[in-house]
KOLLOGU-657840 format. One record per residue (C-alpha): residue in one letter; x, y, z. Coordinates in steps of 0.25 Angstrom, whole numbers, plus 5000, padded with zeros to 4 digits. Example, Ala and Ser with C-alpha at 12.3 -4.5 7.8 and 13.67 -1.06 7.14 Angstrom:
a504949825031s505549965029
***
This chain:
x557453975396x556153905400x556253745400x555253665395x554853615407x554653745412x553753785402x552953645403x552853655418x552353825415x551453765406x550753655414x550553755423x550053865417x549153755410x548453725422x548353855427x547553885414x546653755418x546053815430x546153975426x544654045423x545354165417x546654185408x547254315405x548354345397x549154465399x550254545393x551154585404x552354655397x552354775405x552254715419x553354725429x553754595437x553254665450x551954715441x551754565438x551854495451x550854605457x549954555445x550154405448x549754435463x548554525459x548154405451x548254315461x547254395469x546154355461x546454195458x547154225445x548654185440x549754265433x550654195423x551754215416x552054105403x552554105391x551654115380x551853985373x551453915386x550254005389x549753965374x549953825375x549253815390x548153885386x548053775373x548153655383x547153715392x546253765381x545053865383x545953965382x545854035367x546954155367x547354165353x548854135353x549154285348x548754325363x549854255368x550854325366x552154425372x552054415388x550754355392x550354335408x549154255411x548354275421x547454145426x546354175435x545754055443x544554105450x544054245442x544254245429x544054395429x544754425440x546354445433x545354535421x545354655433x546854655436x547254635423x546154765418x546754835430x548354825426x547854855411x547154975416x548255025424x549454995417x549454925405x550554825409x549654705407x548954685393x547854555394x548054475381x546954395383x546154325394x545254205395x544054205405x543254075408x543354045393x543254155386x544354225379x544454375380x545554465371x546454555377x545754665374x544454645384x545154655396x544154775400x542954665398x543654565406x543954625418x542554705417x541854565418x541254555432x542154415441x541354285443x541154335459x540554465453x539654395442x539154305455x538954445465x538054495455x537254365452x537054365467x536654505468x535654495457x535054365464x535054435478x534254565473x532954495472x533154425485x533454545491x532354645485x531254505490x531754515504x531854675504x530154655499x530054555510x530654645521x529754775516x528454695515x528854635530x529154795534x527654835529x526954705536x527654755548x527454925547x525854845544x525854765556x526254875563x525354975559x524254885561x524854865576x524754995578x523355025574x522754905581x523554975595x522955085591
***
């Protein structure tokens, strides 16, 4: 039997956890093993995101006094895991695509990414959405192709001017 201090002090903490979290994820893990579970939380970990285990009265009444967090109540149900990711909101999408994939042990009920809620069913369009660091690779990319196309123009037209002034050398030894 859990006290109610315990389930206070699980519920502060889980409260400020939420505070700081750019994605939230909800998962069914019925069908994972202990052993299967601490690899997950260590994978996790790997990329700046957090597994918890809590009962579900406390998750709803955490994501209530944080607020921003609109899961209908009916999501919150049987055994749900939350993953909290602290730098890439995307980042636990790909593991949690990749389990789904493989095995079928984890379920997503529903996730929450900077403010927007997605159901349980767009797993596949979460973790196909490119990661902040990719989004900013591909703005840089975009912004450095001009810059490089003007300085590939400069260094042909400097080439020519010196294949002319060459030539031109050449004649006048001539």
């Amino acid at each position: 039997m859990v006290t109610k201090q315990k389930k206070e002090e699980v519920l502060a903490e889980l409260t400020e956890k939420l505070r700081g979290t750019k994605g939230l994820y909800l998962m069914d893990y019925t069908g994972l093993t202990a052993a299967e579970s601490v690899a997950l939380r260590r994978e996790f970990r790997t990329v700046g995101a957090e597994l918890k285990i809590a009962k579900n009265t406390l998750v709803r009444r955490a994501l209530k006094e944080v607020g921003g967090f609109d899961i209908p109540d009916q999501q919150i149900v049987g055994q749900t895991a939350i993953a909290m990711s602290y730098k890439d909101a995307l980042a636990p999408s790909k593991i949690i695509k990749r389990i789904v994939d493989k095995d079928k042990k984890l379920a997503l009920k529903a996730a929450v990414i900077e403010g927007q809620v997605f159901a349980g069913n767009q797993l596949d369009t979460i973790s196909a959405l490119p990661s902040r660091e990719e989004l900013i690779a591909g703005i840089l990319g975009s912004l450095q192709a001009p810059i490089s196309g003007i300085v590939g123009a400069i260094n042909a037209v400097m080439r020519d001017v010196a294949s002319l002034v060459e030539e031109v050398a050449k004649q006048k030894a001539a």
